[in-house]
Wavefront OBJ file of the C-alpha trace (Angstrom):
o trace
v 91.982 120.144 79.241
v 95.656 120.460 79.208
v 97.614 116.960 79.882
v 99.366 117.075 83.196
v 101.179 114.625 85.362
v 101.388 114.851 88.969
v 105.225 113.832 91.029
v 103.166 112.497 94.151
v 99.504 112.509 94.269
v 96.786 113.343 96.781
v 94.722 111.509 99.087
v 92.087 114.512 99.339
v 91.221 114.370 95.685
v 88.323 112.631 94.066
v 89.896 113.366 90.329
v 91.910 110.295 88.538
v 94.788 111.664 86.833
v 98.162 110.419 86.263
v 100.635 110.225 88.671
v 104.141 109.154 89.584
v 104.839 108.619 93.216
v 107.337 106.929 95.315
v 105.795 104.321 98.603
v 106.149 106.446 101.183
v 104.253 104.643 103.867
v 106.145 100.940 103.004
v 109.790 103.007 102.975
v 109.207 104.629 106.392
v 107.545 101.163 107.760
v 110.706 99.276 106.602
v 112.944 102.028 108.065
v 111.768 102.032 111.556
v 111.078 98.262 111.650
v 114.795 98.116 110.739
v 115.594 100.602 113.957
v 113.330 98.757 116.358
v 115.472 95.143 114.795
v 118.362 96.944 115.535
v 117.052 97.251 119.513
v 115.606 101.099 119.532
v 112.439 101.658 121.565
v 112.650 105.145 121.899
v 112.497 106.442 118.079
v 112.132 109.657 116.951
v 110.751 111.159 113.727
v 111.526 114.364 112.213
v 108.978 114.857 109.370
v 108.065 117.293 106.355
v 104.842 119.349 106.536
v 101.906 116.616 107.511
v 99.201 118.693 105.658
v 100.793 117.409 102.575
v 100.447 114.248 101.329
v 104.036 112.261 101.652
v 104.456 112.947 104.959
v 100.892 112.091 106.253
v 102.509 108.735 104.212
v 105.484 108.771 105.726
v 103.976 109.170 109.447
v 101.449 106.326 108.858
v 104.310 104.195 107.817
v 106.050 105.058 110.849
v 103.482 104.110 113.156
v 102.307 100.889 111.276
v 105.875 99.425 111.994
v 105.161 99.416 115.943
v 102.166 96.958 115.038
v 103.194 93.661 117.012
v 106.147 94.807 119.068
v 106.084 95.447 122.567
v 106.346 99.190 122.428
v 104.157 102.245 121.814
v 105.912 105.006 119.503
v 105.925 108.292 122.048
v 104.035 111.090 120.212
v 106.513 113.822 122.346
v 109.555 112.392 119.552
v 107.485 113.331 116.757
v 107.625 116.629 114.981
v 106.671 117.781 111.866
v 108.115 121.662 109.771
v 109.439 122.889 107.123
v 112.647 120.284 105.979
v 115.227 122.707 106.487
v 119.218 121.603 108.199
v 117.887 124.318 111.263
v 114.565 122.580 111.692
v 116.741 118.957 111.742
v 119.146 120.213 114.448
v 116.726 122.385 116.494
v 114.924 119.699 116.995
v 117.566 117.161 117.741
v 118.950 119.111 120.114
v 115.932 119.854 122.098
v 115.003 115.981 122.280
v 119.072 114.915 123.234
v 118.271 117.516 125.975
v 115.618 115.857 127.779
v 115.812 113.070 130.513
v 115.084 110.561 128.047
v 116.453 110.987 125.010
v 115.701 109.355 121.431
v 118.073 106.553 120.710
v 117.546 106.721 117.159
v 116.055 109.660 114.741
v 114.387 108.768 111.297
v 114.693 112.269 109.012
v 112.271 113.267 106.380
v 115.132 114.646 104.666
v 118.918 114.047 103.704
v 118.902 118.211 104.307
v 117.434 117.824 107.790
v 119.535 114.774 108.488
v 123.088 117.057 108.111
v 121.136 119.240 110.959
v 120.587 116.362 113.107
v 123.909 114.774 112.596
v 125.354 118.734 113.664
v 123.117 118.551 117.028
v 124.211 114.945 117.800
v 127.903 116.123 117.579
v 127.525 119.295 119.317
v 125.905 117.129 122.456
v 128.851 115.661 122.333
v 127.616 112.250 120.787
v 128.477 109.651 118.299
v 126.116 108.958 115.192
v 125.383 105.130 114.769
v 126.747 104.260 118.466
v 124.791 106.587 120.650
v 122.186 107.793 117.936
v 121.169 106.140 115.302
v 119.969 107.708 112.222
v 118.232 107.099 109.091
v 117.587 109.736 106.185
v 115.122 109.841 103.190
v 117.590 110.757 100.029
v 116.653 112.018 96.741
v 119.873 111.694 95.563
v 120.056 114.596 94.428
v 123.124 115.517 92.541
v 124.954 118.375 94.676
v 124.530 115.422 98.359
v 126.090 112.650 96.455
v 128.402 110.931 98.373
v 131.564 109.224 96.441
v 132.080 106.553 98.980
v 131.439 103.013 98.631
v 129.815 102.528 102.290
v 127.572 105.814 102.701
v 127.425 108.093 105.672
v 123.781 107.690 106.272
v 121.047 104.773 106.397
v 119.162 106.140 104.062
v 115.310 105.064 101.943
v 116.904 106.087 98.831
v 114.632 107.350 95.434
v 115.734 109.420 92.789
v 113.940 111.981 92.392
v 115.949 112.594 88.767
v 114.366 109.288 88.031
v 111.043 110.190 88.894
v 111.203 112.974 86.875
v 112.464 111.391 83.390
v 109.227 108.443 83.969
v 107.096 111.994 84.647
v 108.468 113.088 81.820
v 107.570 110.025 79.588
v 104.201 109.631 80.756
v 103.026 113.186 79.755
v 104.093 112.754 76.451
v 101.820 109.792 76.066
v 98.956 112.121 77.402
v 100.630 114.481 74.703
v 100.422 112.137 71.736
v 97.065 110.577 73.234
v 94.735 112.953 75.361
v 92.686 110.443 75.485
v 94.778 107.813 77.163
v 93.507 106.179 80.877
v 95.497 108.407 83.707
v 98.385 106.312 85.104
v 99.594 105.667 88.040
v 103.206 104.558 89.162
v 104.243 103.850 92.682
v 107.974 103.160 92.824
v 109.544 101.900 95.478
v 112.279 103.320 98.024
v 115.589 100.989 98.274
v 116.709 101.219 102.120
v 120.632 101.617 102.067
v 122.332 100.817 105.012
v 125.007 103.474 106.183
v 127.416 104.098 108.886
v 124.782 106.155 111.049
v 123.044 103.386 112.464
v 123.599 100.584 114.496
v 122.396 98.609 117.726
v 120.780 100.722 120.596
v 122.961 101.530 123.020
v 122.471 99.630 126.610
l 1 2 3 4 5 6 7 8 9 10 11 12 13 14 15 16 17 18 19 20 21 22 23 24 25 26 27 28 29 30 31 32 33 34 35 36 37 38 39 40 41 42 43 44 45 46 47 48 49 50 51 52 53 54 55 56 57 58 59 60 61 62 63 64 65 66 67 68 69 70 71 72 73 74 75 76 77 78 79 80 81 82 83 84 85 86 87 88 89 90 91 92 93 94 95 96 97 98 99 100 101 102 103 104 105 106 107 108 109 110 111 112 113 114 115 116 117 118 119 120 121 122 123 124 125 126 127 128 129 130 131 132 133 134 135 136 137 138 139 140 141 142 143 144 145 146 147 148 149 150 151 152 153 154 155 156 157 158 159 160 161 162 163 164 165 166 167 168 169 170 171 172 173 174 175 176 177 178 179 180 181 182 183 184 185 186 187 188 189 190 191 192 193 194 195 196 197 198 199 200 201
């Protein structure tokens, strides 16, 4: 009986409660639609943990975006761990060894991300000429970048933002336990960087 509010939500629950959540599966659609524009057929995605729920999101919105183009996504380019800078370059590095590497990388994380762009530099590799790559950013305070054109393509949410509308909502169900759970979807703003650009010939 205590009022709660939920950042994200769950697709395995039958409960309505109130929720704030950002559109996972349209920001990772839009990203790699934007990668396969740009020319990339061999795409690679490094995700979060798919037995929670934004990923699972994520991944679906990955795949959906291959839905009338001439190519199948290759289920060998997709992993899924912990979002950690080691898991984003591991990773990288393994793929950028093989005899046909990803041409482009779409990150889970900004944290990952700085691990991929490591591995793409130790091979010896450009980002956004030889490997393109695009980042999901929280914009979290301590990774803001000060430039005008960022380093990274990134679907950008605040996660600060999230919070304060979190925030708000539970102090309606504070003032009103009896208020209808809400739900509010926002939606990610893809920011175009300096670490993508056409695939490579």
């Amino acid at each position: 009986r205590i009022p709660f509010v939920v950042h994200g939500r769950s697709s395995q629950s039958d409960q309505d409660y109130s929720w704030v959540d950002v559109n996972n599966q349209r920001s990772f659609r839009r990203a790699t639609e934007f990668l396969l524009d740009l020319g990339h057929r061999r795409i690679a995605l490094i995700n979060g943990l798919e037995d929670m729920d934004f990923a699972r999101r994520r991944r679906a919105g990955f795949l959906a975006a291959y839905d009338g183009h001439d190519v199948q996504p290759d289920p060998v380019l997709m992993r899924s761990a912990e979002m950690t800078e080691y898991y984003g370059h591991h990773e990288t590095a393994k793929m950028l060894q093989t005899d046909n590497p990803p041409t482009a990388i779409l990150a889970s994380s900004l944290i990952s991300g700085l691990g991929v762009r490591r591995a793409i530099e130790e091979a010896g590799l450009t980002m956004g000429q030889d490997v393109s790559v695009i980042v999901h950013d929280d914009m979290l305070s301590y990774l803001t970048e000060p430039k005008e054109v960022p380093l990274f393509t990134a679907t950008r949410s605040s996660v600060r933002e999230a919070g304060q509308i979190s925030a708000d909502l539970l102090m309606k169900l504070v003032d009103n336990p009896t208020t209808e759970p809400e739900h509010i979807l926002l939606e990610a703003e893809l920011v175009v960087g300096r670490s993508t650009g056409p695939a490579p010939k």
